[in-house]
C-alpha positions as CSV (number, residue, x, y, z in Angstrom):
1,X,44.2,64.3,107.6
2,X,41.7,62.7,110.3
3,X,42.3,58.5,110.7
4,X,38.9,57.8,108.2
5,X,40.4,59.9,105.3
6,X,44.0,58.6,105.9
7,X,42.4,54.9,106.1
8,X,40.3,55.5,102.6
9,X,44.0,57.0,100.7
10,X,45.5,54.0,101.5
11,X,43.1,51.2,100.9
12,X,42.5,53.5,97.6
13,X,46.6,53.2,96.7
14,X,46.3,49.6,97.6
15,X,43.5,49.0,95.4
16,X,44.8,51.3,92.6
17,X,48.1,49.3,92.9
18,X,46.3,45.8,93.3
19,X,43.5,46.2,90.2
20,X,46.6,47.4,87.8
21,X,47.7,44.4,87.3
22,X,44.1,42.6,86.6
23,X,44.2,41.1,83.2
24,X,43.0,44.4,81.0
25,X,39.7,42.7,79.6
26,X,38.4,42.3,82.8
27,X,35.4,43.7,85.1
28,X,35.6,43.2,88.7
29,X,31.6,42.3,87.8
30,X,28.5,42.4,85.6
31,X,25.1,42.5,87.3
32,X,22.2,42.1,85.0
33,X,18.9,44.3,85.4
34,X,15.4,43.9,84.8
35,X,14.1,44.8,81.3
36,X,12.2,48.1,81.0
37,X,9.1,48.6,78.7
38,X,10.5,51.0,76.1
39,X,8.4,52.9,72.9
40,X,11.9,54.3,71.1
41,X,15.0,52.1,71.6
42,X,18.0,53.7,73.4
43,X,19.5,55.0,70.6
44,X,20.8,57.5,68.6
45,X,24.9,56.6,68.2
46,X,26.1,59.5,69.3
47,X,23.6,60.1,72.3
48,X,24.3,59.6,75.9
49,X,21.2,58.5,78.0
50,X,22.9,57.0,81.1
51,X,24.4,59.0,83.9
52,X,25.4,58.5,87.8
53,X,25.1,60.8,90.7
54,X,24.8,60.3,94.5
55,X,26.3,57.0,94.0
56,X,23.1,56.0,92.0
57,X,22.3,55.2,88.2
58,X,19.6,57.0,85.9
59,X,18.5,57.2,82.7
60,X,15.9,59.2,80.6
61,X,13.5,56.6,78.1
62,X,10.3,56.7,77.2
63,X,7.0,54.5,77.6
64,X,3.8,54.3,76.6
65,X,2.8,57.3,79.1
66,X,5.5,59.8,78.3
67,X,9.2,60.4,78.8
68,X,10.4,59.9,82.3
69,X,13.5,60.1,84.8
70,X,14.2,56.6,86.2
71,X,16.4,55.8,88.8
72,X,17.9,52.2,89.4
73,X,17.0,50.6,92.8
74,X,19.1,47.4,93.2
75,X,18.3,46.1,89.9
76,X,14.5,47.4,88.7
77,X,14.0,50.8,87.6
78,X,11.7,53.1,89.1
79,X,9.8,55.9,87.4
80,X,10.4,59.3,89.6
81,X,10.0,62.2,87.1
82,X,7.8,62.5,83.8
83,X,9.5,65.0,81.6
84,X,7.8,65.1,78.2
85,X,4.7,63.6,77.5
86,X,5.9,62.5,74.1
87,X,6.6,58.5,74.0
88,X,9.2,58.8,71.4
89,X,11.8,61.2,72.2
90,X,15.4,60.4,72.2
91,X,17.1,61.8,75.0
92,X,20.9,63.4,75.5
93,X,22.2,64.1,79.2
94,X,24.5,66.1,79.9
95,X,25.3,66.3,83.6
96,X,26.8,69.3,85.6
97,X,27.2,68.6,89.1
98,X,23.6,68.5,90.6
99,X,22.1,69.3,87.5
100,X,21.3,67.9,84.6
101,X,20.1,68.9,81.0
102,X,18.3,66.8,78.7
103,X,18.0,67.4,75.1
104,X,14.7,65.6,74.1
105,X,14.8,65.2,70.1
106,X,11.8,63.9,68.2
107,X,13.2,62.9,64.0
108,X,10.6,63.7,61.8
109,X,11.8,61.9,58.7
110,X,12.0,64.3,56.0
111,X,11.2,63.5,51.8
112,X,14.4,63.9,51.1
113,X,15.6,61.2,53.2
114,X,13.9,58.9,50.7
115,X,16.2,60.3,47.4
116,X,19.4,61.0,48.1
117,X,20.2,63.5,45.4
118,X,16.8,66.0,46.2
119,X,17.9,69.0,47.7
120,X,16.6,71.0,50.3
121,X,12.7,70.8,50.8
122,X,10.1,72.3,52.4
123,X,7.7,69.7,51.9
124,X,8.6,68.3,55.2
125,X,8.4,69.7,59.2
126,X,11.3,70.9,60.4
127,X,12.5,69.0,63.2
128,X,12.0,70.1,67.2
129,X,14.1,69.8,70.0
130,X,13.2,70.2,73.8
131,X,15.4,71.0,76.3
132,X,14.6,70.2,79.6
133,X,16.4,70.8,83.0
134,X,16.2,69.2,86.2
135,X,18.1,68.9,89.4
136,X,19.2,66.8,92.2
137,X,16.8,67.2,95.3
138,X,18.9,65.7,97.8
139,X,16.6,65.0,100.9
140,X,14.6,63.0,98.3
141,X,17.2,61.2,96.4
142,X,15.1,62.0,93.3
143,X,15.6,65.3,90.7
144,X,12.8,67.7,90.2
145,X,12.3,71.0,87.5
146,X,15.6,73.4,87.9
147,X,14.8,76.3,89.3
148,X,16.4,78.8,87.3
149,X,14.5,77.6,84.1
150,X,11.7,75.1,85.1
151,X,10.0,75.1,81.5
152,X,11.0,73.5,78.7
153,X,13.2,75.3,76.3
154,X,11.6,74.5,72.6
155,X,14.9,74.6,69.8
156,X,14.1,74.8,66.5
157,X,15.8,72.6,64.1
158,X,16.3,71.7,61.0
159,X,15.1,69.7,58.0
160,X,16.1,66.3,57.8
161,X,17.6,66.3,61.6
162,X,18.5,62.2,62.2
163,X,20.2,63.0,66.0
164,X,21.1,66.0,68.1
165,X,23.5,66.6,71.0
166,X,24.4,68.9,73.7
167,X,27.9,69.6,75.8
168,X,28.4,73.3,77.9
169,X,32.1,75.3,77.4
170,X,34.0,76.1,80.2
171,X,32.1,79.9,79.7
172,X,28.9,77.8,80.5
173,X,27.7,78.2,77.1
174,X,25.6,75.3,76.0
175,X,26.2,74.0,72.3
176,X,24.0,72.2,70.2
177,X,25.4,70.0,66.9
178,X,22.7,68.4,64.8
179,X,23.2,67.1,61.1
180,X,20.7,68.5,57.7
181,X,19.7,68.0,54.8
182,X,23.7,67.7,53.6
183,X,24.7,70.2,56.2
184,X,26.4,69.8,59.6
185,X,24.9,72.6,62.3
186,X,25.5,74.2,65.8
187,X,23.6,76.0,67.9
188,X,24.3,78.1,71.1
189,X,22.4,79.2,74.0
190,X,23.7,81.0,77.1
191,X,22.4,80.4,80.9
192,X,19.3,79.4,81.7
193,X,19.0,78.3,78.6
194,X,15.6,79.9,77.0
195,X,16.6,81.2,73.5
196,X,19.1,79.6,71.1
197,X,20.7,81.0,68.1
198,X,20.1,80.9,64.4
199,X,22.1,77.5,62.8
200,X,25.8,77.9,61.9
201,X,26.8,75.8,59.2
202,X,30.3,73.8,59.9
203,X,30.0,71.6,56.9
204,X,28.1,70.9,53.5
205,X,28.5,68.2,50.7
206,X,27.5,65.7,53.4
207,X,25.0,62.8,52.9
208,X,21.6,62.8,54.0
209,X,22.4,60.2,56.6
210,X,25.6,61.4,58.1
211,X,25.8,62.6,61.8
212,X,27.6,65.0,64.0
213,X,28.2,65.2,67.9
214,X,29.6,68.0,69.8
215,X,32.1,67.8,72.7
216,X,33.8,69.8,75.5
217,X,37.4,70.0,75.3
218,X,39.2,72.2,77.8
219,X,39.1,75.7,76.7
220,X,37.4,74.6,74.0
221,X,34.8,73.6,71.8
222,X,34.8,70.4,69.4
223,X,32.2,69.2,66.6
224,X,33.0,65.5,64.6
225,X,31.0,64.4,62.2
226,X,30.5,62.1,59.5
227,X,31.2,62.7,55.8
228,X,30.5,59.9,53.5
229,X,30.8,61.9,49.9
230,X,34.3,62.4,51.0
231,X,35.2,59.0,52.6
232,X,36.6,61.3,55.9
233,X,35.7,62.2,59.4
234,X,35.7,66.1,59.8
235,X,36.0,67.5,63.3
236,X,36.4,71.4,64.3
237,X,37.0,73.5,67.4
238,X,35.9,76.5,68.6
239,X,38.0,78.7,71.4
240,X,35.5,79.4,74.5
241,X,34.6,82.8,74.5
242,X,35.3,83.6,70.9
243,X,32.6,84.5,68.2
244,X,30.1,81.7,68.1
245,X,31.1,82.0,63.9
246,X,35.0,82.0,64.9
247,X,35.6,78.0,63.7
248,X,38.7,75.9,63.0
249,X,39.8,74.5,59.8
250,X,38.8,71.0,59.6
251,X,41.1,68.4,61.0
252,X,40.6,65.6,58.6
253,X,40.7,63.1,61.5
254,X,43.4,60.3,60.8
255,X,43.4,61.4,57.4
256,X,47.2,60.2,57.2
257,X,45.3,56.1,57.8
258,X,42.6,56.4,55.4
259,X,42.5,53.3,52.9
260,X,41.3,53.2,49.8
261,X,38.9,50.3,49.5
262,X,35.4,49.6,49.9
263,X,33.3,52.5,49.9
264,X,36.4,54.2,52.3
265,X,36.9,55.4,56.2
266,X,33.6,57.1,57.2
267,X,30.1,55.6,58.4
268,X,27.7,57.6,60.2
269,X,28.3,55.3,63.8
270,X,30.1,57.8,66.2
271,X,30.9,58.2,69.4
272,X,33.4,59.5,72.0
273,X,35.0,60.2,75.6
274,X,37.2,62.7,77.0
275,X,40.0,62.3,79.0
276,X,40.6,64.7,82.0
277,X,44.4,65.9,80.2
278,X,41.6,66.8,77.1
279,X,42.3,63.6,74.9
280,X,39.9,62.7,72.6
281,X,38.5,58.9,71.8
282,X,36.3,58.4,68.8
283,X,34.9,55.5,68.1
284,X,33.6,55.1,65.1
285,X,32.0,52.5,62.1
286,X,34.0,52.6,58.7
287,X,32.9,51.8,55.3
288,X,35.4,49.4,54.2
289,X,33.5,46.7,54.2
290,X,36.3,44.4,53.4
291,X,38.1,41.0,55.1
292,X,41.6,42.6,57.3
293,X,40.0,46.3,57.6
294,X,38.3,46.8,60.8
295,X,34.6,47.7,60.9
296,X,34.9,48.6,64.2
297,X,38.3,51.4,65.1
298,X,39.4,54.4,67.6
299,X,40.6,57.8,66.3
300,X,42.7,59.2,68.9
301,X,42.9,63.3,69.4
302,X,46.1,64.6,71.5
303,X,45.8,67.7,73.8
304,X,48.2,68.9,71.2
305,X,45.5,68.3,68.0
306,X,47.1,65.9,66.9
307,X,45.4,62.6,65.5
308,X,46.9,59.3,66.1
309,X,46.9,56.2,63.0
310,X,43.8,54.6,62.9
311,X,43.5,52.2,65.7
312,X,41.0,48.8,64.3
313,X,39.0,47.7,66.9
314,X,37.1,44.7,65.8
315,X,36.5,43.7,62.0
316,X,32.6,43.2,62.3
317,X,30.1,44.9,64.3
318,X,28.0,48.1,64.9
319,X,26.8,51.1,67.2
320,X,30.2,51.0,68.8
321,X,30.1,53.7,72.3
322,X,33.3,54.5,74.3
323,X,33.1,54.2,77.7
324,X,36.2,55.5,79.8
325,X,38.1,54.1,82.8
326,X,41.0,56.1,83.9
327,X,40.6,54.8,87.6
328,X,42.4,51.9,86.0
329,X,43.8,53.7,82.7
330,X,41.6,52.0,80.4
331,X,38.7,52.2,77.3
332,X,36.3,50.0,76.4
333,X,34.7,49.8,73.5
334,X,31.1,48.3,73.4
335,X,29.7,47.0,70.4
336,X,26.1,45.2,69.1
337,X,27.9,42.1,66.7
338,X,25.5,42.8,64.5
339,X,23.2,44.9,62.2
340,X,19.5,44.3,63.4
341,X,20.7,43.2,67.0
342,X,22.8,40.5,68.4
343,X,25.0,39.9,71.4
344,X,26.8,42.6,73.0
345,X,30.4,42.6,72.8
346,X,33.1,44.7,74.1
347,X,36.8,44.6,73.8
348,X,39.2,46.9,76.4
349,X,42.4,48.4,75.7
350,X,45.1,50.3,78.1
351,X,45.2,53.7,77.4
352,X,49.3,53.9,78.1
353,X,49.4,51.8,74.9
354,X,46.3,51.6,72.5
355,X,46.5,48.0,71.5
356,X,42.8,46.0,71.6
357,X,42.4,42.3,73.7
358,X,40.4,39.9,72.9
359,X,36.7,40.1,72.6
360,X,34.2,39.6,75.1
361,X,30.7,39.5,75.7
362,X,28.6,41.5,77.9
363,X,25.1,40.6,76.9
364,X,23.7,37.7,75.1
365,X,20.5,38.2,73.1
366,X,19.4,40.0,70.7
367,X,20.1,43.4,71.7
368,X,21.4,47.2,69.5
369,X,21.7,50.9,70.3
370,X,24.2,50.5,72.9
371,X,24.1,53.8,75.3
372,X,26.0,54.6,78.8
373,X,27.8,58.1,80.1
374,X,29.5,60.6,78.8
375,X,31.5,60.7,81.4
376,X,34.2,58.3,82.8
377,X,33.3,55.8,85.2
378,X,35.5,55.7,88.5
379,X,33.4,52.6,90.2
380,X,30.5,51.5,88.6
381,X,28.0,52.2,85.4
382,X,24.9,50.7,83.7
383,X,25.1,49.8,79.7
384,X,22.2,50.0,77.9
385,X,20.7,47.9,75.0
386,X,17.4,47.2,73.6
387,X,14.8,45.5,71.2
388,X,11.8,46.8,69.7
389,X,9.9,47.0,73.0
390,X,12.7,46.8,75.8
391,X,15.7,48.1,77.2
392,X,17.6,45.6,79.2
393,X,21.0,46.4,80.9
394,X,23.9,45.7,83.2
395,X,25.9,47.2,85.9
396,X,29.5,46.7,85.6
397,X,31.9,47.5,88.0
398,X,36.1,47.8,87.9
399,X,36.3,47.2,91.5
400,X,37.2,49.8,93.1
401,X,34.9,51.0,95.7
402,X,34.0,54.9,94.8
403,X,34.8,57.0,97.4
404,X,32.7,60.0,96.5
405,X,30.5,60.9,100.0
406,X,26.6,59.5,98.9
407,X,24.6,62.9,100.0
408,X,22.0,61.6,102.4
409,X,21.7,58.3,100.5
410,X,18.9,56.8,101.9
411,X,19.4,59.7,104.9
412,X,22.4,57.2,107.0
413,X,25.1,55.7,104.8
414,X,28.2,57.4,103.3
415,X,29.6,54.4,101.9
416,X,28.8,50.4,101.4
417,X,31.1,48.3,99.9
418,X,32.3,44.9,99.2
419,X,36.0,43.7,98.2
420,X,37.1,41.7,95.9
421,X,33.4,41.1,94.3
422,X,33.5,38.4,92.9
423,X,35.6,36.7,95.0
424,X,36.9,33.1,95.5
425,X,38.2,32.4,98.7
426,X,37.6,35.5,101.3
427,X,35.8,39.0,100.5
428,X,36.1,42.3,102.8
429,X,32.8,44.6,103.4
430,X,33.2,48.1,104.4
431,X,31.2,50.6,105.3
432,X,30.8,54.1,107.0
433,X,27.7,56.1,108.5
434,X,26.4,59.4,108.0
435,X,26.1,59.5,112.4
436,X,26.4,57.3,114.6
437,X,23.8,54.5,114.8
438,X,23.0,50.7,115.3
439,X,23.4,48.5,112.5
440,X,22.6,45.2,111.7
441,X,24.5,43.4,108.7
442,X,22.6,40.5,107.5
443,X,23.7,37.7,104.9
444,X,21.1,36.2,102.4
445,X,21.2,33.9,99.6
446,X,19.9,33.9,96.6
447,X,16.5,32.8,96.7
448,X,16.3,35.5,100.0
449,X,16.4,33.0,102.5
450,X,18.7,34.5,105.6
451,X,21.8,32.5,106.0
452,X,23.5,34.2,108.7
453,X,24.1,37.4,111.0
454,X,27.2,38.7,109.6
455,X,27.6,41.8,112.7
456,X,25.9,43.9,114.7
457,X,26.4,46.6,117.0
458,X,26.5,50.7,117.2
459,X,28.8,52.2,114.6
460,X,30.1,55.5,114.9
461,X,29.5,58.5,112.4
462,X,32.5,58.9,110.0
463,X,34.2,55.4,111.3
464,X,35.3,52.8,108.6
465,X,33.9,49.2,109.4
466,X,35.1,46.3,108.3
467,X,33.7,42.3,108.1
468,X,35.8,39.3,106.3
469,X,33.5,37.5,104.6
470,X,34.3,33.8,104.1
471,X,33.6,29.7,103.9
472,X,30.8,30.3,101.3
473,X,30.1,27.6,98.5
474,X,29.8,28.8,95.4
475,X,27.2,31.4,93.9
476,X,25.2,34.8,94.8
477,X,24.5,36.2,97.5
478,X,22.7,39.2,99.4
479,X,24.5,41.1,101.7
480,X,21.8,43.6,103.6
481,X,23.4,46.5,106.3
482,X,20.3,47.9,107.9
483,X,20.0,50.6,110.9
484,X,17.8,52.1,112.6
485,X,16.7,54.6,109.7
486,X,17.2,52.7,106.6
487,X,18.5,49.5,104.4
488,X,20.9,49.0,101.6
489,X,21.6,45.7,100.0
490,X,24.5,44.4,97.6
491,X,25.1,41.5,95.9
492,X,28.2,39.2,96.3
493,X,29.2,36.2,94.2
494,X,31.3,33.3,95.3
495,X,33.1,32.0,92.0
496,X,35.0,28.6,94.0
């Protein structure tokens, strides 16, 4: 172990150490970002339209020109790749390694939407579904069309489709679940891609408006959805490399918790994130719809199978996603307070014992269709809300600094960092070049007037730098480390 690797273990065990004992509710910060222009909001529940890679953010929406890649630079996004030229897709990503797959779904709303009781027609379009590919390009730092399949792969679905996801098996098989007219589907397709399979049918009795989501569990396959008729969730599992028609019984999720009051434990609001031991975290909307039952509540899946007791969450609320921290062995649950748009709430629980703190609130405004990762977050991720005609977001970080190697990010820095941010009476930056190289780090504040020169000097490729950073009045600030080949700026907030 060379002295940089040795240096980032420890001030990793330090940290690990150090942030376990934060108050569980809290995030080291929250960093608002400008509103995007937006034709179809950011949801559907169980879709996941945020993701991060080479220690950058990006998301797939849509605008009045077509449905596009954008990437988050500081705190704007910026349009790199058009993938559809539809402007009201809803988009699932699903990212493996340098790739990532997007399931572009457009809902045609079917008749039978409208009465509840018709049964299947053919007086409507069957829904379509796109699925389109793209990968990292890494001198770039933008994705372009994969190679192995650089066309669109056009999925056929069905008749009264309201949202479709995607998740790949350890076999690299690619599943598809998407609800029907009173049915619950998958799909399969193998590598590249190009052809799916006929539908498979998982569950029927189900109402128009219930909703399914698929998910990879380790050496296996799961599908939960919604059942409203029955007042249950239903999940299923499927062992990789089975017969795509080889299915588990039903699991009745938390059956052994379900009440008997209001119109009972489903709602078609889920969503979900795996652990890396293969637990399962649903979140989910009930039905109960009465004072003391929670609106808002966790089901809980063991690597074994087995379901915990309901968990409540919150008592009001809606569109709940799970977002997972196990750098700091935690969930948070993230929540629009209300039907129609409100606030953006969250509430955080430790994983070691599932027990809810208080609420808090993330964004204020009018916001719904709350969207992030499917996978967990070891530093920082962007939360997604909108309106009618804007996603707006934030960046929240736990405070630890990641210590996954940026590839060529922005061609000269491996890592940038500051430590404890926010801080209140000194702050640490760190960083490390790609090669060796003069560097210049420059402090601003917030209206971009330069305040001081923090450091300069040559820094060697590979060596860990570090600058104290104190005697600031309160507020936000720009910290800029620029070389001879590129700039990167992060913000810093005094909170004395």
């Amino acid at each position: 172990m060379n002295r940089f690797t040795t240096l980032l273990f420890l001030f990793a065990s330090f940290l690990s150490l150090a942030l376990s004992a934060q108050e569980i509710q809290g995030l080291s910060s929250v960093n608002q970002l400008t509103r995007l222009a937006v034709t179809k909001n950011t949801g559907e529940k169980p879709q996941s339209k945020v993701w991060s890679y080479a220690c950058t953010q990006w998301t797939v929406l849509p605008d009045t020109s077509g449905t596009h890649l954008w990437r988050l630079d500081d705190d704007s996004w910026t349009r790199v790749l058009t993938l559809s030229p539809s402007t009201v897709t809803k988009a699932d990503c699903k990212v493996e390694n340098e790739v990532v797959h997007v399931l572009l779904f457009e809902e045609v709303t079917p008749i039978t939407n409208i009465v509840e009781e018709a049964e299947d027609s053919t007086m409507s379009l069957n829904n379509k579904a796109y699925l389109v590919s793209i990968e990292y390009d890494e001198s770039q730092h933008t994705y372009k069309r994969w190679s192995k399949r650089p066309a669109p792969s056009e999925i056929q679905l069905d008749n009264g489709v309201e949202t479709a996801s995607i998740d790949i098996d350890s076999r690299g098989r690619m599943w598809l679940a998407s609800d029907a007219v009173k049915k619950i589907n998958v799909r399969w397709s193998d590598a590249p891609y190009t052809t799916w399979s006929s539908p498979i049918t998982l569950a029927s009795g189900v109402k128009n408006d219930d909703i399914t989501s698929v998910v990879a569990l380790p050496g296996k396959i799961g599908v939960f959805w919604s059942n409203q008729n029955a007042k249950r969730f239903g999940f299923k599992t499927h062992q990789d490399g089975a017969s795509p028609t080889q299915w588990s019984a039903d699991e009745l999720p938390a059956s052994q918790s379900v009440s008997d009051v209001g119109k009972g434990m489903a709602d078609d609001h889920i969503n979900f994130a795996v652990a890396s031991d293969g637990t399962l975290y649903c979140v989910v909307k009930t039905s109960y719809n009465v004072p003391q039952y929670p609106t808002i509540a966790l089901l809980v899946r063991r690597p074994s199978g087995k379901w915990d007791n309901l968990y409540g969450v919150s008592e009001f609320g809606t569109r709940p996603i799970a977002l997972l921290d196990e750098t700091l062995n935690r969930l948070l649950v993230i929540f629009s307070s209300i039907e129609g748009g409100g606030d953006i709430l969250y509430k955080s629980t430790s994983l070691s014992n599932i027990n809810f703190g208080p609420q808090q609130t993330l964004m204020t405004g009018r916001f719904d269709n709350v969207t992030s990762s499917k996978a967990s977050f070891k530093s920082e991720i962007a939360i997604l809300a909108s309106n009618k005609t804007h996603a707006y977001g934030v960046i929240i970080s736990n405070g630890t600094p990641s210590l996954v190697k940026c590839p060529n990010l922005e061609s000269s820095f491996r890592s940038f960092v500051v430590y404890p941010n926010p801080f209140i009476t000194k702050t640490t930056i760190y960083f490390t070049l790609q090669e060796d190289d003069e560097y210049e780090l420059l402090l601003y504040d917030s209206k971009g007037a330069r305040i001081a020169k923090l450091s300069q000097g040559r820094a060697l490729a590979g060596e860990l730098n570090t600058i104290d950073l104190k005697d600031l009045s309160r507020g936000l600030y720009m910290i800029t480390l620029q070389t001879n080949k590129s700039v990167r700026s992060l913000k810093v907030i005094q909170e004395r």
